[in-house]
N, C-alpha and C positions, 0 to 999 in steps of 0.2 A: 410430386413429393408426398409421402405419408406423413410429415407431421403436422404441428398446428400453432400457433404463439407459446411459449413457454411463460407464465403469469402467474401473480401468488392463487393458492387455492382455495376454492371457497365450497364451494359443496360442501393324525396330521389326513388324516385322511378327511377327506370329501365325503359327505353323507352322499347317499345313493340318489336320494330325490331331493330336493331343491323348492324354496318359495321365492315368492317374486319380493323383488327388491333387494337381495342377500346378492354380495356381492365376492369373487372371487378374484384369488391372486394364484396363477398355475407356472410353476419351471417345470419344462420339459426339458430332455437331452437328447441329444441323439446316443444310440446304441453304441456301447463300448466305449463311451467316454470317462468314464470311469470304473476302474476294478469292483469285483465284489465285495475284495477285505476291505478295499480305502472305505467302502459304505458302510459295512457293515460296523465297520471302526465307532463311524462318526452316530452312526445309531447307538451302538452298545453303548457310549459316553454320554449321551444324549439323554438316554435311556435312564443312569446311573443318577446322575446329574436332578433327576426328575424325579426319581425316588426322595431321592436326600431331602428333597423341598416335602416331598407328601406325607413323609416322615418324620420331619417336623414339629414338635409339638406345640414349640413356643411361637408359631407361625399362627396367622388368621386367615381365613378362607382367600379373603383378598389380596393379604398379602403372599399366600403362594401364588396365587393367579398371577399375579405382577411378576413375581419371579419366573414364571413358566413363562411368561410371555419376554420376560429378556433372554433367556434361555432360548428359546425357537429364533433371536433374534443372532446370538450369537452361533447356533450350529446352523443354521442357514446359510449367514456367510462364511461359513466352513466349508462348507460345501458350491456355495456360488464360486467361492474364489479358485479352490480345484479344478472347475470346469473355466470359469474366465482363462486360466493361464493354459488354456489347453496344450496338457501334460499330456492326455491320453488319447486314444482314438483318434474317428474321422474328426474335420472340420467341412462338411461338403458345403455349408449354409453360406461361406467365402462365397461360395460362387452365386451371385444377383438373381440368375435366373431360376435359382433353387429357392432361395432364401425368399422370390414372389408367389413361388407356391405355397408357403409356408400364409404367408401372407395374405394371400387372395382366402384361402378354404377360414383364417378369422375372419374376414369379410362377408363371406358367404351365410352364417349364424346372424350376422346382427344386418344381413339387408332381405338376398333371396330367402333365407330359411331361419326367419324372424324367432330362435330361441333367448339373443341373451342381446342387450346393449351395450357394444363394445366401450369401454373404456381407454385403455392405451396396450399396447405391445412395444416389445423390444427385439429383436432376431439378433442373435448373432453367430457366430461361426458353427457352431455346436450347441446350442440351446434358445430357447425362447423364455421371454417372462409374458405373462399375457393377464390383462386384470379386464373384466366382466360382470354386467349385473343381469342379473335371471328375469329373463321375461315370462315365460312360457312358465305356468306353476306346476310343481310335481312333475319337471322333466327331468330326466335320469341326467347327471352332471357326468357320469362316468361316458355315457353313449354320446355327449356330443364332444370328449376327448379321442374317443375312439373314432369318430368321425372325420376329427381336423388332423388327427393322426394317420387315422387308415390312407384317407385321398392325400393326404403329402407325401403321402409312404410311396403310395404308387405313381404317384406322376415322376419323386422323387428319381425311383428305379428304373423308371422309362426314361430318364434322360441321364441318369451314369451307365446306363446299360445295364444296372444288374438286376439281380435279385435277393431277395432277404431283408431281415429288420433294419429297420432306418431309426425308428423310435429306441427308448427304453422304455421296457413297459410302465412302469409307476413315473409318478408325478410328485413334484412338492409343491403338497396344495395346503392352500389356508383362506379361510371365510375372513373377510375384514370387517373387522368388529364396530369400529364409524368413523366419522370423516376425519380427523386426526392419523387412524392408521393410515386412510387411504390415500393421504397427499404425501404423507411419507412412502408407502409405497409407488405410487407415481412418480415421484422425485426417485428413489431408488430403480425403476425398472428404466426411466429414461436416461438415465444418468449413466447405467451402463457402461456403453462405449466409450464415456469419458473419462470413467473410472478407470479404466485397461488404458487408456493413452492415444486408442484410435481414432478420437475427433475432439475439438476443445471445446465446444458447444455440444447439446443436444440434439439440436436442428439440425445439425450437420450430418447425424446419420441418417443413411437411405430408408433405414426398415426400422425408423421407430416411428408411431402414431401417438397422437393424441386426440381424443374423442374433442372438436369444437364445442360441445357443451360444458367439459371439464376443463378450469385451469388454476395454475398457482404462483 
């Protein structure tokens, strides 16, 4: 089993390069799981929404920062829940022996190719949540997406038989700012499946982890 005790916890773009100890919350999709208008929608609103706050004038530094952050909190799950109900696209990640190569290649960074310490992951039908802390200082965050992406992509197509994109190329990524976000995001990435109706626990999904050093 990938996961670990479930316990209280105690502990938009990705810059290019990376310091140790910055830790990372990434969704990915798979390819075609959502239209370009439905995205593009949720950006241009996103977008509008963000202004209004920056524009502001009876606003304080901080307190737009607080708004911008309930804001990413809110079109986030705009967007998680579109892919949960998968409305659109493939769901190929159903199938176990897909959804462990998804799983193995996070594996792979935080044992044999020591760039990041994993935290927890979530897999599910058509997307992952996956949260990490940077070991390796000044390494390209984009090249080890490309990485856990490229090798699931292909092992992926070698066992549907096909060829072609498996990912979507962009990510929703966001730096977690300290420990308060990050056990909310943990509770949010593990929760997942529970949220959609597919297990009544946590523990009970096959492909969610939790780092034994982290819990809540």
């Amino acid at each position: 089993m990938l996961h670990q005790p479930f316990k209280h916890f105690y502990c938009r773009n990705l810059p290019h390069y990376s310091k140790n100890h910055v830790k990372y919350f990434i969704t990915s999709r798979l390819d075609g799981t959502l239209p370009t208008s439905v995205v593009q929608q949720i950006q241009e609103e996103e977008a509008l929404e963000k202004l209004k706050i920056e524009n502001d004038l009876e606003l304080s530094d901080t307190e737009k920062k607080d708004l911008k952050d309930k804001l990413y909190q809110k079109y986030f799950g705009k967007y998680d829940n579109l892919i949960d109900n998968e409305t659109y696209g493939p769901a190929w990640l159903k199938q176990p022996e897909l959804a462990k190569i998804v799983a193995d290649s996070f594996f792979h960074f935080n044992s044999t190719d020591k760039k990041y310490e994993l935290i927890c992951f979530c897999i599910m039908s058509n997307h992952f949540h996956l949260v990490f802390e940077m070991i390796q200082e000044n390494y390209p965050i984009n090249k080890i997406m490309q990485s856990i992406k490229g090798f699931s992509a292909r092992m992926i197509n070698k066992k549907l038989g096909k060829n072609g994109d498996i990912w979507q190329d962009e990510n929703y990524d966001r730096i977690v700012r300290n420990g308060e976000e990050l056990g909310r995001i943990i509770r949010y990435t593990l929760n997942n499946p529970v949220k959609v109706g597919l297990v009544e626990k946590w523990e009970d999904w096959e492909f969610n982890y939790l780092n034994p050093n982290y819990s809540f």
